[in-house]
Phi, psi and omega in degrees: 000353210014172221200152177186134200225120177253161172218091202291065166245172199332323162243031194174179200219136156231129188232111152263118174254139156266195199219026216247102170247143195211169200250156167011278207272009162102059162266131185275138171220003165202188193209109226173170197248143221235355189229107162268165189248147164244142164305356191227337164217179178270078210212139191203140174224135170238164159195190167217130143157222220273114171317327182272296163022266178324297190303336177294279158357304176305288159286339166310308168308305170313330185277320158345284184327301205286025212209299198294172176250346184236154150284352177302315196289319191301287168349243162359316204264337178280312149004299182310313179321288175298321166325319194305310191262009175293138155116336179247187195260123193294155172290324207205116194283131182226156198226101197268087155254138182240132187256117180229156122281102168345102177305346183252293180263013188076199139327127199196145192208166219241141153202144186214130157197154189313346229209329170106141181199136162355087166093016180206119168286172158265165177083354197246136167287131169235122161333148167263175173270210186263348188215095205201152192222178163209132174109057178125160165229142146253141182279185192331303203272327159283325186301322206266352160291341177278301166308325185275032145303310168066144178061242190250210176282351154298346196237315193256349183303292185295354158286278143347308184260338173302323187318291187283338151313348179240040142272125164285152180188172189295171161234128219293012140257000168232055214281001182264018185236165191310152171297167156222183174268131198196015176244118181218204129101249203202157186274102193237099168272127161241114205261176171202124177222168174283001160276338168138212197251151154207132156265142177208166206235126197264335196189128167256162194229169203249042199280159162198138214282138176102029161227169179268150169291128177218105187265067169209327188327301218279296175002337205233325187285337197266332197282000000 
């Protein structure tokens, strides 16, 4: 189902990506990286569903970067984008964030997505909170194994996404099909400041493509 997890603070942004693309029935068929950067401002995009989508999307923002001047303008133009396609039927349901820094408001991230979802119309950009993911929830008792953990998304980041990784969940263009195990590949913390983006890759899973994801393997490997 893949994941993406943000974290909004006073002088930055840390973006937790998987890496995992996988066919239907959850067969891993690549490994990869889930996050672009732009080289001209302090803007970084993810997303979740149908990969070519995404990547459209993706590059639409980047080229914005290369002609704007602001993240502010990027922003706005992308707004614009969207206004154009509010009201019709997506070819491919896709699920967009974007985390930048605001010439105005500082750190600051973005979601959008095609298809309409609980609390999200479609086609409309909505601010995130400070702290907001897609691709899956934990209940209580995971989450607070996960804070306790301590310090930041360099540390507790790879707790989290193993946590959701052993969640079955839809896969977000195709949402009539059986759940899968769908977070797989490797863990890509990406940071965003007002010095630009760095990516790093915190943690690989022993995933392997032309097999289905199985986060219980080293468990079982381990007894």
């Amino acid at each position: 189902m893949s994941a993406f997890y943000c974290e909004i603070f006073p002088d930055r942004i840390e973006l937790l990506t998987d890496a995992a693309f996988y066919s239907d029935d959850g067969t891993l068929t690549d490994i990869g990286r889930k996050v672009w950067t732009s080289e001209y401002l302090p803007l970084a995009v993810t997303g979740r569903g149908d990969r070519e989508a995404v990547a459209s999307v993706a590059a639409a923002v980047m080229a914005a970067a290369t002609v704007m001047t602001t993240v502010n303008d990027v922003i706005n133009v992308f707004e614009e984008m969207l206004a154009e396609r509010k009201g019709s039927a997506p070819a491919e349901h896709v699920e967009i964030l974007i985390a930048g820094i605001s010439e105005t408001d500082g750190p600051a991230a973005f979601f959008v997505n095609t298809h309409g979802l609980a609390g999200f119309d479609a086609w409309q950009l909505y601010r995130t909170p400070d702290a907001f993911g897609a691709g899956g929830e934990l209940t209580e008792a995971e989450a607070g194994a996960v804070v306790a953990v301590g310090g930041g998304l360099e540390q507790t980041g790879v707790a989290l996404m193993e946590a959701l990784r052993r969640k079955r969940g839809n896969h977000p263009s195709k949402p009539d099909m059986p759940e899968i195990y769908g977070i797989g590949g490797h863990v890509d913390l990406t940071l965003v400041s007002a010095l630009g983006c760095t990516t790093e890759t915190i943690h690989t899973w022993p995933d392997q493509v032309g097999k289905k994801i199985d986060p219980f393997a080293a468990d079982v490997a381990a007894a």
